[in-house]
N, C-alpha and C positions, 0 to 999 in steps of 0.2 A: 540537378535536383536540389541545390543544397539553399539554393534563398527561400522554396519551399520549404525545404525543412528546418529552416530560418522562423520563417511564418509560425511553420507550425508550433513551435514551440510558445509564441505567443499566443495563439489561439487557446492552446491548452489553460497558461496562464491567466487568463481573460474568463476561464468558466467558475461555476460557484462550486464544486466540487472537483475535487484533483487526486489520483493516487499516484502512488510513490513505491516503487521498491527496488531491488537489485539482486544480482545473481554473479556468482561468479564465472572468470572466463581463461583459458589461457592463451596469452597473445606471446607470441615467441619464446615462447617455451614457458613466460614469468605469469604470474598472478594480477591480472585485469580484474575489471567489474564492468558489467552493461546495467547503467541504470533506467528507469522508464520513468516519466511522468504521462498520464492521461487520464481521458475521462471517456463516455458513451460514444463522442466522435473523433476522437483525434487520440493517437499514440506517438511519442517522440521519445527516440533512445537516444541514448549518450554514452559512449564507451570512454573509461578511465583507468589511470592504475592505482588511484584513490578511492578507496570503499568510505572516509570520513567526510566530516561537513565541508572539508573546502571543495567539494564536488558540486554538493547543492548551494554553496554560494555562486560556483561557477555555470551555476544554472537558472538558480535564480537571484541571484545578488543579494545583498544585506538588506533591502526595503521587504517592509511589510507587506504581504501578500492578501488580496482579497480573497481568496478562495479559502475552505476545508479541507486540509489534507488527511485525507485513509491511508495508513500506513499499518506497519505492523510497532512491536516496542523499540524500534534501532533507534537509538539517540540521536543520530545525524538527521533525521527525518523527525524529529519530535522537538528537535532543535530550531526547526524552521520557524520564521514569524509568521505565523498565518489567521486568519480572522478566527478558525478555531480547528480542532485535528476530532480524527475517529481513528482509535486503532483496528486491527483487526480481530475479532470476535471468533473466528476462526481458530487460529492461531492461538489464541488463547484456551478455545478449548480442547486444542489439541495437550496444550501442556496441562486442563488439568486432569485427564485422560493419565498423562505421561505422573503427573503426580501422585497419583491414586495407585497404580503400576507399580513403581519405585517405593513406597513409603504408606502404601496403603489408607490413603488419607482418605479418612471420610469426607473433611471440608472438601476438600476440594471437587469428590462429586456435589455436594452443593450449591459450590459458585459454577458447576458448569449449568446444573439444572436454570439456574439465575440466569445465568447466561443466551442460553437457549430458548428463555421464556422473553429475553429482550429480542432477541434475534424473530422472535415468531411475531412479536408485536410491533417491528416495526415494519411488517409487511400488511400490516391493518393499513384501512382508507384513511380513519380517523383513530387517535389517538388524545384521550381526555385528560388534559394539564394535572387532576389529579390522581390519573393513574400511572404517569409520567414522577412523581414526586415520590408514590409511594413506591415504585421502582426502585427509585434512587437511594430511597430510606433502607431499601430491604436489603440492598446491595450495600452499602454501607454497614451495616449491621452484621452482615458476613464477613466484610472484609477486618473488622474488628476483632470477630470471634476466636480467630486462631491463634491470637497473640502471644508467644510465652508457651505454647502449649503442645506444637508440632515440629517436625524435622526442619533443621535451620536451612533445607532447602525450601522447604513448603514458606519457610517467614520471610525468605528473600522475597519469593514467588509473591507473598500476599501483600509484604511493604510496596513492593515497585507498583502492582495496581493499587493500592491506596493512594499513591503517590499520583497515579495516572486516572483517577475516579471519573472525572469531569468526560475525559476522552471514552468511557465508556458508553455513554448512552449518549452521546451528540444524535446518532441516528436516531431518536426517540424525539428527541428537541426539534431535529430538521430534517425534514421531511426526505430532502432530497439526496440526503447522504446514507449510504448503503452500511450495513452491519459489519461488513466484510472486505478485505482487501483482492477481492477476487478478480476484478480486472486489470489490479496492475500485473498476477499471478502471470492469468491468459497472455497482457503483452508479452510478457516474459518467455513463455513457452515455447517458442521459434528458437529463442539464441541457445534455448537447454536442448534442444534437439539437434541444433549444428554443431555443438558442443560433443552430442554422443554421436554421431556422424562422422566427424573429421577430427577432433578432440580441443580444434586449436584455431586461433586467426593466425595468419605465419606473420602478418605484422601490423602496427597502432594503426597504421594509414590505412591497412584493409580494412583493420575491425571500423573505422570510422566510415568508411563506404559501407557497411553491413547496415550498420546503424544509421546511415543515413534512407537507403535502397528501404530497408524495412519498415521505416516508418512511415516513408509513402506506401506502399506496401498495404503495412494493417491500419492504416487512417482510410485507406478504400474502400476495403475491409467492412471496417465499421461503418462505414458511410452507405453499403453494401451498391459501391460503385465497381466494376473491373480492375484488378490490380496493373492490369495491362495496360488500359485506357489510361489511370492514374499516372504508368510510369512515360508512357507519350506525351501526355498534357498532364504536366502535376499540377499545373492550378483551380484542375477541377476543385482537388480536395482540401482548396482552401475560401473557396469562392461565398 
């Protein structure tokens, strides 16, 4: 399987949109990580004992990437050169959920509402350049607001998206990039289930047959080919 899953990795790398995330793992008893890159048809995992960027060099080297990466805030994924990123919208409004909770912030049900008004709009056919601007304006505008004024959790919370602005409404700009980092989650959710199953890979070599097996796997999956057929003739799911 493994020059397929060679392939595969290229093909992902070849699409205009790409997500990214990772999850923890234990391989001999130590602290692993199983990361994913994919998109609608193709899922490829990598298993490491590196959670930082020299993973995603090792995956996708120092050149510039044509694609969009959806990711969630991890630096090691935001670090990546890519034609442009989307974080996840999700994620975010879980934290400001968790902000509001902790520290009773009004802002922060604001930027979720914000939040959620982007999320619902980029599921429109059409979206009008200057309802796209005034977006951005209004978003901006909140994230200004809190400054000086809330719990120095809430000002880290609103520095880092200020910081990360641009990444918020890519899905607003382009079309074809999702609000959400929700299918790298889904690839994900196999290695979190063998995880609560058996707790562990007993060793590197296995978890990199897991990771290899699985990627042929949910790339069939997705392709909604047999996973059976895939693992007899794995070049279906690259053809």
């Amino acid at each position: 399987l493994r020059p397929v899953y060679d392939q595969l990795l290229e093909k992902v790398k070849q699409s205009p949109v790409v997500g990214s995330d990772e999850t923890g793992c234990r391989i001999g008893g130590q602290k692993g990580w199983m990361w994913v890159l994919c998109n609608g048809q193709y899922s490829w995992l990598k298993v490491s004992d590196n959670r930082g960027y020299a993973t995603i060099l090792d995956m996708l080297g120092d050149t510039e990437q044509s694609f969009v990466m959806v990711s969630d805030c991890y630096p090691a994924q935001l670090k990546v050169k890519t034609a442009d990123k989307q974080i996840c919208l999700a994620h975010l409004l879980r934290e400001c959920d968790g902000m509001n909770e902790k520290y009773n912030s009004s802002w922060a049900l604001l930027l979720k509402a914000k939040l959620e008004q982007i999320i619902q709009l980029s599921k429109a056919e059409v979206i009008h350049p200057k309802t796209i601007r005034r977006i951005e304006t209004e978003l901006l505008t909140i994230l200004k607001r809190v400054r000086g004024r809330a719990h120095e959790k809430v000002e880290v919370f609103r520095d880092r998206l200020y910081r990360l602005i641009t990444y918020i409404t890519t899905c607003l700009r382009n079309r074809l990039v999702p609000p959400t980092n929700n299918m790298s989650e889904r690839a994900l959710r196999s290695t979190k289930v063998k995880m609560r199953v058996s707790s562990l890979f007993r060793t590197f070599h296995g978890a990199q047959d897991y990771a290899i097996i699985r990627s042929i796997i949910d790339t069939a999956i997705l392709q909604g080919k047999h996973p059976f057929d895939a693992l007899v003739r794995p070049h279906i799911v690259v053809l």
